[in-house]
KELUMVO-480186 format. One line per 3 residues: number of its first residue (from 1); for each residue y, z, x of C-alpha. Coordinates in Angstrom, 1 decimal. Each point is the difference from the previous one (the first is absolute). Layout:
NUM	Y Z X | ...;
//
This chain:
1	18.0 2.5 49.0 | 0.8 3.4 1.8 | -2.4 2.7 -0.5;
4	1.7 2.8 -2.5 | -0.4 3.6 0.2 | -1.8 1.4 -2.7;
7	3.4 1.9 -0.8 | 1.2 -3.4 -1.0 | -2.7 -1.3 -1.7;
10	0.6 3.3 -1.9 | 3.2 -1.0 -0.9 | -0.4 -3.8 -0.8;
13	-3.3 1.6 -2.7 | 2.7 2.2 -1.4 | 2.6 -2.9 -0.2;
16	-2.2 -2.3 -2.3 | -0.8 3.0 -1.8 | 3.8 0.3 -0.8;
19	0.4 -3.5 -0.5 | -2.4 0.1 -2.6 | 1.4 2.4 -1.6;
22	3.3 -1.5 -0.3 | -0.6 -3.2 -1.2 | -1.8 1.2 -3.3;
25	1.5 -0.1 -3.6 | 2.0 0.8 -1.5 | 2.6 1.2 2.1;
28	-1.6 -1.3 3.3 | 1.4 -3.4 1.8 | -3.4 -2.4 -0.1;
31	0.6 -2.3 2.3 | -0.8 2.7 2.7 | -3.3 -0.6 -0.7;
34	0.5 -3.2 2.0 | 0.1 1.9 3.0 | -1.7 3.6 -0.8;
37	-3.3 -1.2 1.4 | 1.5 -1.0 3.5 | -0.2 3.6 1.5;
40	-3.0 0.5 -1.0 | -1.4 -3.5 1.3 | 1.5 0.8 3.5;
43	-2.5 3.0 -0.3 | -3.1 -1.9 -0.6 | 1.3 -2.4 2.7;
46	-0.4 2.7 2.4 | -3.4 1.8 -0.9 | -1.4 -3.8 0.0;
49	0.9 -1.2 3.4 | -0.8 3.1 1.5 | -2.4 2.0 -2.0;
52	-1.3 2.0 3.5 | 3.6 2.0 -0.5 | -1.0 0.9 -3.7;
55	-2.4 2.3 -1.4 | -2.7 -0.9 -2.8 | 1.8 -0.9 -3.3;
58	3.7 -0.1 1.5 | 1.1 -2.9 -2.5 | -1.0 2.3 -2.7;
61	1.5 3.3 1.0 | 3.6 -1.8 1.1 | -0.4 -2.3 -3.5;
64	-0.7 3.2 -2.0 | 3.3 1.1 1.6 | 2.1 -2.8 -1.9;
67	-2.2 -0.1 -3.3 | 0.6 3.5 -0.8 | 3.2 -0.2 0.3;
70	0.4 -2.6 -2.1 | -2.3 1.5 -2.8 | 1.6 3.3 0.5;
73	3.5 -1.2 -0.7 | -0.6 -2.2 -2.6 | -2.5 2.0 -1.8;
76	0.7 3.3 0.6 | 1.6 0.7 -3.5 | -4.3 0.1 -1.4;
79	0.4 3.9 1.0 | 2.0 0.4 -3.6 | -3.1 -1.1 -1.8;
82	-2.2 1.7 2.4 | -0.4 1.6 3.4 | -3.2 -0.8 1.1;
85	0.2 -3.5 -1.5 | 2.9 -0.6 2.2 | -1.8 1.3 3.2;
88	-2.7 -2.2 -0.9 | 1.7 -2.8 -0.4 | 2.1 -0.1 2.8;
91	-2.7 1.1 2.9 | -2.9 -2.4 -1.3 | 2.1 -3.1 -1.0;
94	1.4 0.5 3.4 | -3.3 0.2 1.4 | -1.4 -2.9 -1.8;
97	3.2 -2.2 1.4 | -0.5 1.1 3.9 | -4.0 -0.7 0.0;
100	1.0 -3.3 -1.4 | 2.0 -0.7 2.7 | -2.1 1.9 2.3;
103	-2.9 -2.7 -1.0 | 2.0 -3.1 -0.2 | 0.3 1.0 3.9;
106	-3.4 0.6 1.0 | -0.7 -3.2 -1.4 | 2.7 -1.9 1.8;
109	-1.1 1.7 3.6 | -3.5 -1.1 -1.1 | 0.8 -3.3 -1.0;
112	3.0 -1.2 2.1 | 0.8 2.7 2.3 | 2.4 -1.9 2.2;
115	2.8 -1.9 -2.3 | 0.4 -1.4 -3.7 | -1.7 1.8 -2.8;
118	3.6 0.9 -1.8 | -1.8 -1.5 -3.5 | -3.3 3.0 0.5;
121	3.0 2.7 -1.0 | 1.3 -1.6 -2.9 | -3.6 -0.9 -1.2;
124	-0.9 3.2 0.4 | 2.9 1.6 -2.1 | 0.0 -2.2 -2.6;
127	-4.0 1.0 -0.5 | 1.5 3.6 -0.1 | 2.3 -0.6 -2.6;
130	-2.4 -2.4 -2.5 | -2.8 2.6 0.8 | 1.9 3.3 -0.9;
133	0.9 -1.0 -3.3 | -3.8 -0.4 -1.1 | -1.6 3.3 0.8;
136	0.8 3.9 -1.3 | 1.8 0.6 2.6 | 2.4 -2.4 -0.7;
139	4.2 0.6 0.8 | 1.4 -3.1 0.7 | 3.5 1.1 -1.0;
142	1.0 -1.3 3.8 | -1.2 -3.3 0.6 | 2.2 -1.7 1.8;
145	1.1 -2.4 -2.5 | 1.3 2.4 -2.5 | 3.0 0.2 2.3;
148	1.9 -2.9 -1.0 | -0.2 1.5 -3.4 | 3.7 0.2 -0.5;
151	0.5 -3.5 1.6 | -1.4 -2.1 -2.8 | 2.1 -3.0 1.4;
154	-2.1 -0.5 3.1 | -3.4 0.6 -1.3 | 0.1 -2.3 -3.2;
157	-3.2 -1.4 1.9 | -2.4 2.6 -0.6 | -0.7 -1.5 -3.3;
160	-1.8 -2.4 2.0 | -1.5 2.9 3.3 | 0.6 3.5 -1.9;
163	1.1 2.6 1.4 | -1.7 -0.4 2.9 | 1.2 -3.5 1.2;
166	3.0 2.8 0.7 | -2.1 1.8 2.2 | -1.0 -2.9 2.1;
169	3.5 -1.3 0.0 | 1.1 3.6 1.4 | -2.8 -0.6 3.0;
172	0.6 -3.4 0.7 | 3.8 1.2 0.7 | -0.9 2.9 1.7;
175	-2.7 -1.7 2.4 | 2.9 -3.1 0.9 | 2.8 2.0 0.2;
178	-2.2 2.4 2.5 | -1.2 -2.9 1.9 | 3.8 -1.1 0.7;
181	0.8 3.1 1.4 | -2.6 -0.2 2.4 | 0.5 -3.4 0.6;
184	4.3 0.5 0.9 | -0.4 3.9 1.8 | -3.9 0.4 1.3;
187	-0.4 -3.6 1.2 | 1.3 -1.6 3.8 | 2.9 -2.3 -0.6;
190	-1.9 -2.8 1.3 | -3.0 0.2 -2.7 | 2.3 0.0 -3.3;
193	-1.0 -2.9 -1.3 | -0.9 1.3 -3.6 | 3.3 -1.0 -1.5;
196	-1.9 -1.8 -3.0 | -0.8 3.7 -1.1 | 3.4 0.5 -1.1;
199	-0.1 -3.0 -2.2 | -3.4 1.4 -1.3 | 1.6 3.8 -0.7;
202	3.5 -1.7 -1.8 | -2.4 -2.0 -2.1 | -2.3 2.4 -1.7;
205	3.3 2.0 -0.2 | 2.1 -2.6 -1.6 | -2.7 -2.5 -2.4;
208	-1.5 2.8 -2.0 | 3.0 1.6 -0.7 | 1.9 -3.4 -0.8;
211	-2.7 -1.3 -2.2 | -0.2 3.3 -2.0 | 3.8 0.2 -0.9;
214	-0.3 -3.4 -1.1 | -2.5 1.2 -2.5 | 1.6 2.6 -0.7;
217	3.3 -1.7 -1.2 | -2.1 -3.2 -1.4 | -2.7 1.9 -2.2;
220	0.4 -0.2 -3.3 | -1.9 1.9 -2.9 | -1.4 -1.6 -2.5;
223	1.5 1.5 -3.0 | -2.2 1.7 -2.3 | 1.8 3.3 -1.0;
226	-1.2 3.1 -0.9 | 1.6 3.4 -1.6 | -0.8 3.2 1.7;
229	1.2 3.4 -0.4 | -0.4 2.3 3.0 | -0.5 4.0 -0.7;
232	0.6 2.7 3.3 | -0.5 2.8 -1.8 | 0.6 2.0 3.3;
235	-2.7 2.9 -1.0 | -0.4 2.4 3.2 | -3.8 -1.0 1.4;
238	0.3 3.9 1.2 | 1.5 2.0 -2.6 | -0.4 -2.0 -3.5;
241	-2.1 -3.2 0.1 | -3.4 2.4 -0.8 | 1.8 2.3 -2.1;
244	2.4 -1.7 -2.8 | -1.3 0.2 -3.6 | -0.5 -3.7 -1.8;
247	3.3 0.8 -2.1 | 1.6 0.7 3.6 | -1.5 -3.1 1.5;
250	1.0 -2.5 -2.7 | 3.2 1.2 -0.1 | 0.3 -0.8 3.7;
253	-1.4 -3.3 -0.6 | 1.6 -1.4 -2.9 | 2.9 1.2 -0.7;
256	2.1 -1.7 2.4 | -2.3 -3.2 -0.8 | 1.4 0.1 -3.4;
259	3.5 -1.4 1.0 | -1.9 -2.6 2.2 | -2.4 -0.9 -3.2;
262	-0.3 -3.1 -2.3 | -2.2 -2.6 -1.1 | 1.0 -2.6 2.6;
265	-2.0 2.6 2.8 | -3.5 -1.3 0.9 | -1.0 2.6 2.5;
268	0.6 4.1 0.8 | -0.6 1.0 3.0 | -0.6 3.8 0.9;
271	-1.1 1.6 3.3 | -3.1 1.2 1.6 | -1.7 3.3 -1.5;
274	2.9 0.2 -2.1 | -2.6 0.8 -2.9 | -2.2 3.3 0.4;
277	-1.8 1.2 -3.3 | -3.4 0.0 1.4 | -1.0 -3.2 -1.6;
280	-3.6 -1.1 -0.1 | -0.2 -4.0 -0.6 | -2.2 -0.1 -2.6;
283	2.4 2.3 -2.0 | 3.5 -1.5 0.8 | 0.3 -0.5 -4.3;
286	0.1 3.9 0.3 | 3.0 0.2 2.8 | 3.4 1.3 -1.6;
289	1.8 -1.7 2.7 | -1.0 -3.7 0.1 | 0.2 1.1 -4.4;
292	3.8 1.0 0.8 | 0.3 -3.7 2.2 | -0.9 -2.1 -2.5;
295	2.0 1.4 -3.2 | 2.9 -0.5 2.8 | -1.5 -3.9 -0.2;
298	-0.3 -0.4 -3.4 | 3.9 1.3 -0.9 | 1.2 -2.2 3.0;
301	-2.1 -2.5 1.2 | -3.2 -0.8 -1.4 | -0.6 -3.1 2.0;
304	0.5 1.9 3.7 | -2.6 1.3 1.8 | 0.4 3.5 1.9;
307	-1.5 0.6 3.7 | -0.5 3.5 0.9 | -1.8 2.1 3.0;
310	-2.3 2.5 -1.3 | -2.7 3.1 1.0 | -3.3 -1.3 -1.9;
313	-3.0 0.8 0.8 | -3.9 -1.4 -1.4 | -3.3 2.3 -1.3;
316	-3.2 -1.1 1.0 | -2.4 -0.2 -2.9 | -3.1 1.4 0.7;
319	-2.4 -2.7 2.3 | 2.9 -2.1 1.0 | 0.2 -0.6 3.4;
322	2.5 2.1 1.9 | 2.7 -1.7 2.2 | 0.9 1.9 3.7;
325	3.1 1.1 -1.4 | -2.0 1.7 -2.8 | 0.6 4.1 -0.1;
328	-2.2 2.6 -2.0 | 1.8 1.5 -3.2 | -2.5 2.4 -0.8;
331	-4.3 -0.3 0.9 | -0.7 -2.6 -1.3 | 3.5 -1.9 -1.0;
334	2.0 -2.1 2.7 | 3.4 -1.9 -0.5 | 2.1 -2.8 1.9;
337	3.6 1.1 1.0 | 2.5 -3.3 0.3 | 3.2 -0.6 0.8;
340	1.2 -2.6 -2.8 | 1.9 -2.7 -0.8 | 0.4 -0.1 -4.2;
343	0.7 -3.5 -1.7 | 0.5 0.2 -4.0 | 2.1 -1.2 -2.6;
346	-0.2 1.4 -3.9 | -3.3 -1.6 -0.5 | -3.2 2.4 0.5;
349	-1.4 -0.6 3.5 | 1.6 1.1 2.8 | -1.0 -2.1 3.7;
352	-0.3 1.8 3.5 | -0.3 0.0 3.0 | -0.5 2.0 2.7;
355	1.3 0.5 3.3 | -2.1 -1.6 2.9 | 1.9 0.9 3.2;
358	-0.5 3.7 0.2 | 1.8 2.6 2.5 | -2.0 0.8 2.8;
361	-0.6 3.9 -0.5 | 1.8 0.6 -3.2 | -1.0 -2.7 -2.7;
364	-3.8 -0.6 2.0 | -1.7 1.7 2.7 | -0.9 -2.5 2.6;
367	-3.9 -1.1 0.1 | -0.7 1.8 -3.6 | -3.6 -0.3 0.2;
370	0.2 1.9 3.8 | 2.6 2.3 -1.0 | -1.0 1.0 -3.2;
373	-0.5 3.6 0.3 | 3.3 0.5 1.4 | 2.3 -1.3 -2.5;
376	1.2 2.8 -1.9 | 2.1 0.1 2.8 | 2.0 -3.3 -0.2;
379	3.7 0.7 0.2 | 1.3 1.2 -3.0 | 3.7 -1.7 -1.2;
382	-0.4 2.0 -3.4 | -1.4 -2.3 -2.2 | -3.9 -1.9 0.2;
385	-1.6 0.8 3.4 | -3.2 -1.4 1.8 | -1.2 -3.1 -0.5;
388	1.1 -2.7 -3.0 | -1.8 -3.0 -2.0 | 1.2 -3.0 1.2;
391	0.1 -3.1 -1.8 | -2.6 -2.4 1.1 | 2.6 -3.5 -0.5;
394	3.6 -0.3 0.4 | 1.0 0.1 -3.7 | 2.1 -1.8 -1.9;
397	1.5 0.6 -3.7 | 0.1 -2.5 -2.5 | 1.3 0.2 -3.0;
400	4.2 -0.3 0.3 | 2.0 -2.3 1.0 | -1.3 -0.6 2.8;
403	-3.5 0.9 2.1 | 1.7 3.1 2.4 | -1.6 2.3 2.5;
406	0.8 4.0 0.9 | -0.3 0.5 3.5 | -0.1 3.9 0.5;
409	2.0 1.5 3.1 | -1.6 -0.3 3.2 | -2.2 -3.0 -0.9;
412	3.6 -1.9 -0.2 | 0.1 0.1 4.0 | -3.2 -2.3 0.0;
415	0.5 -4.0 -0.1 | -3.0 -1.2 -0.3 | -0.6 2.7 -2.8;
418	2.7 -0.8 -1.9 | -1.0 -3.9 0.3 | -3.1 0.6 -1.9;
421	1.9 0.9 -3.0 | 2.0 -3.2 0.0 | -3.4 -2.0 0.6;
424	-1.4 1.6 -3.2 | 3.2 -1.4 -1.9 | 3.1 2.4 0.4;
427	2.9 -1.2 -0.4 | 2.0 3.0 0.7 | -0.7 3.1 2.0;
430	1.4 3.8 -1.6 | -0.6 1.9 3.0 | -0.1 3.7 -1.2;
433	0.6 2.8 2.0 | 1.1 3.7 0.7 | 1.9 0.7 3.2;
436	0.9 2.9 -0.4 | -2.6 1.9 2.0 | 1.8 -1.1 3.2;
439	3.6 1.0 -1.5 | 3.3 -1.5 1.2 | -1.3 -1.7 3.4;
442	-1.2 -3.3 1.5 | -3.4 0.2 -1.7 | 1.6 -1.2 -3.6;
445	2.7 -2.5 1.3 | -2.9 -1.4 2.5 | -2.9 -0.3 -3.3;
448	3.1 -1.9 -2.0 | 0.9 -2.4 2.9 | -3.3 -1.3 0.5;
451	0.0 -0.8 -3.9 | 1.8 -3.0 1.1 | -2.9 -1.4 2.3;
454	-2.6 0.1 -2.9 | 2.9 -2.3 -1.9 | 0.0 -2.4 3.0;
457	-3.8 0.0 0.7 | -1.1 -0.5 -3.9 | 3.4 -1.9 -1.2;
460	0.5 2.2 -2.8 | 2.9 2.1 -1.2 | -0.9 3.7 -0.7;
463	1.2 3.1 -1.8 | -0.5 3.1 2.1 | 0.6 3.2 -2.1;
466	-0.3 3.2 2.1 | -0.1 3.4 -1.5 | 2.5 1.9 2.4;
469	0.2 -2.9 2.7 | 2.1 -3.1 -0.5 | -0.5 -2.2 -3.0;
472	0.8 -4.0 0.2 | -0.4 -3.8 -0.6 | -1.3 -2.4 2.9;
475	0.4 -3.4 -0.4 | -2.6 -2.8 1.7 | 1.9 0.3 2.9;
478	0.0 3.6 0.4 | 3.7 0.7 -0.9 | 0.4 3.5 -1.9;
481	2.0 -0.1 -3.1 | 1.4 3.3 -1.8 | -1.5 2.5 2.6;
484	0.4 3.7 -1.9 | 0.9 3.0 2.1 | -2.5 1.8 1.3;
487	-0.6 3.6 -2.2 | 1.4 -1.0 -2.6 | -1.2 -1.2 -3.7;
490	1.1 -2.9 -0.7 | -1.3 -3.3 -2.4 | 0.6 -3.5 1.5;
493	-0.3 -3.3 -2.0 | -0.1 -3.7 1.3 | -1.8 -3.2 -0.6;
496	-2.1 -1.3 2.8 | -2.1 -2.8 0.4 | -3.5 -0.6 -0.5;
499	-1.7 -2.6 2.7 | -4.0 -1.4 0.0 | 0.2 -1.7 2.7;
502	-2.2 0.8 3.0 | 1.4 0.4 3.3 | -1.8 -1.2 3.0;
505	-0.5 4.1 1.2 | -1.3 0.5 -3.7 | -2.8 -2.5 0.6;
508	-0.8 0.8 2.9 | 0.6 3.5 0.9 | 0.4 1.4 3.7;
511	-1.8 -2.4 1.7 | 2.3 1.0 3.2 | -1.7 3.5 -0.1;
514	-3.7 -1.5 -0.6 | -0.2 -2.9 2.2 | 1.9 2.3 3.1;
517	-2.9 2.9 -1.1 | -3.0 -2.6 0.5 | 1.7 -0.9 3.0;
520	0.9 3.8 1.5 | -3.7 0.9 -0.9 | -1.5 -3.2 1.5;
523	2.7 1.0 3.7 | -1.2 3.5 -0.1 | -3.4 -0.6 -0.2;
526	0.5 -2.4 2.8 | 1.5 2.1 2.2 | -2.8 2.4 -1.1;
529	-2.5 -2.3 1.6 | 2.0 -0.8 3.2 | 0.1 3.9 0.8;
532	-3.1 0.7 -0.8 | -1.6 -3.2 2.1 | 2.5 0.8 3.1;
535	-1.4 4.1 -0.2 | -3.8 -1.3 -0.2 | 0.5 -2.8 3.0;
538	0.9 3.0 2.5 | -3.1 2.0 -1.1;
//
């Protein structure tokens, strides 16, 4: 292969960048994703074979190129909801991405240095994206799987790998399709013999997708219907959501519901935060609101359940042992701040939970017990800032029809989150969420879209009711049913089906993501070694 100028290799950086970028939902083409990575790849190909032309760290600085690109122009719609966050997000997800890379190479030149090694990449990314979902810095609204999001047909299959059996699929494509080019432009007429990779590329191309539209058209649910009544209330997050009276707000809730209401309804389902009295859980008896809620029960259906997001918030008693997320009321009082899922019907108790996948920087400040003294400056959306409680288990609610789960906003972009609710016995997801933070851009119709992966990965329908966003049904195959208009109230009704079986990704969770980050740690402390034994052999 031709040596490039570094103009080019420039260019090529940019180019996957762009490619990236085009191929995500919902208005993005996918498939470009198939070939997105081949710029780039072109570029590592260079720096590796001759790495005496590069500086230090020149797979990072031309990878960072690409990545923030990508983020920038998929996720550059966080600056409605804040600034800073936005900035944040962008220049250290993109960081994190290029010294990923930037590693998987220095372990290949340390390893195999002359040929091979396509599988250390992939290993290495894969370990990224199973590794940034489980610490506070977590954003993992770009791994690369999500992008088949609005392609349910082809990915029927990641009930069985999760989302990121996409991501590998997207590599394995990438790495053939790159390796054909070489072999047909970059290599002498007389060595072509590598015909059998065509065969190789049309395959993993052609059997994954063929075997997941025949699931797709050959699934069948198990019918086990349930009645549920969706609510958008569409309250502004910025001018009314912290503001409206409980007169004002039950208004907004029910009175549409009414011409939606009977007794055949098992379940309502409200959004995120939608409730903001100031409740403290040991006092919920007291709240006007959920009061209001449940005389609307009793006059129309006294057998449903209602499902609402809340602002709650716990008081230590004195000698009970304070949490990190625990802030000082007065001297010697300290409370619990919590961002809440509400489960009741018209009996007495009313069942939580509380969100467990918490916004870097605006719902938890990363490392609490480090950053402590610092977060009265957390990034203020105009509701509860610094850190929440967290629920310790993925709850579920019993006591309807049916055991459910509420999965609350950003913790519906997580697979292996959402499994654990179905392995504690839901049978339907309510995801429950407020998009309006990011007004009318990609942000919302992204968060709906990869709805329908959590429905593939877990096998179970859900009803997704979202404050100012876009309100629907998703089938066990991911298909959206009676989609509302975004910024708009609106009250949706359907019957969906209830499923307790246990999909294979269920069980076993992303064991993609940990067996390729036992085996990216184990290659980068082996290349580790090798450079550290070749620097002390010249001593």
């Amino acid at each position: 292969m031709p040596i490039l100028k570094k103009k080019y290799l420039l260019l090529l950086s940019i180019a996957s960048g762009l490619l990236l970028s085009a191929a995500w939902p919902m208005r993005g083409f996918p498939f470009l994703s198939f070939i997105a990575l081949i710029p780039l790849l072109f570029v590592l190909e260079q720096i590796r074979k001759n790495p005496d032309k590069f500086r230090i760290l020149a797979s990072f600085r031309y990878t960072y190129l690409a990545v923030f690109l990508w983020n920038l122009l998929c996720t550059w719609w966080i600056w409605y909801s804040t600034d800073i966050g936005a900035i944040i997000a962008v220049v250290f997800n993109s960081f994190f991405m290029a010294m990923v890379v930037q590693l998987a190479a220095f372990s290949r030149a340390k390893i195999n240095p002359a040929k091979g090694g396509h599988i250390i990449l992939p290993l290495f990314w894969l370990a990224f994206e199973f590794l940034h979902q489980h610490w506070d810095l977590s954003w993992s609204w770009l791994n690369l799987g999500n992008v088949f999001a609005t392609r349910i047909q082809f990915i029927q299959w990641y009930e069985y790998t999760g989302v990121q059996g996409g991501t590998l699929w997207i590599f394995i494509i990438n790495i053939l399709l790159f390796e054909n080019i070489k072999n047909v432009f970059f290599t002498p007429v007389v060595k072509r013999t590598r015909n059998w990779l065509v065969g190789i590329t049309l395959f993993f191309l052609i059997v994954p997708s063929a075997l997941s539209i025949y699931r797709f058209y050959t699934y069948e649910e198990k019918s086990n219907p349930v009645d549920i009544v969706i609510i958008q209330p569409n309250i502004d997050p910025y001018t009314e959501e912290y503001h409206l009276t409980v007169p004002q707000l039950l208004d907004r809730l029910l009175l549409r519901t009414q011409d939606y209401a009977d007794t055949n309804v098992d379940f309502y389902v409200a959004p995120e935060s939608v409730i903001q009295e100031g409740m403290y859980e040991d006092e919920f008896q007291y709240s006007q609101t959920i009061t209001g809620i449940k005389n609307f029960l009793r006059e129309y259906s006294p057998d449903a359940k209602f499902i609402s997001g809340a602002g709650t918030f716990h008081m230590f008693k004195p000698g009970e042992k304070l949490s990190p997320s625990a802030r000082q009321y007065n001297n010697d009082l300290f409370y619990e701040a919590f961002n809440t899922a509400l489960f009741f019907g018209i009996e007495k108790e009313v069942q939580t939970y509380h969100k467990s996948k918490l916004v870097p920087g605006v719902e938890q400040m990363p490392f609490p017990e480090i950053i402590k003294p610092i977060e009265k400056y957390a990034i203020d959306l105009g509701g509860t800032t610094g850190t929440l409680g967290k629920s310790p288990e993925r709850t579920v609610f019993e006591g309807g029809k049916v055991p459910v789960c509420a999965a609350i906003c950003y913790e519906s972009i997580y697979g292996e989150f959402i499994a654990e609710f179905v392995q504690n016995g839901a049978e339907l997801i309510f995801i429950i969420t407020n998009d309006g933070w990011w007004k009318n851009t990609a942000g919302h119709r992204q968060h709906l879209a990869y709805a329908s992966l959590r429905a593939i990965e877990t096998r179970r329908s859900i009803a997704r009711s979202a404050n100012t966003g876009v309100s629907a049904f998703i089938n066990q195959k991911g298909e959206l049913f009676q989609a509302t208009k975004y910024w708009e109230p609106n009250v949706i009704r359907k019957k969906i089906n209830a499923n307790d079986e246990i999909t294979f990704f269920v069980k076993n969770g992303d064991f993609l993501g940990r067996g390729a980050s036992m085996a990216a740690i184990l290659l980068l402390l082996i290349g580790m070694a090798r450079h550290f034994m070749r620097k002390w052999s010249r001593l």
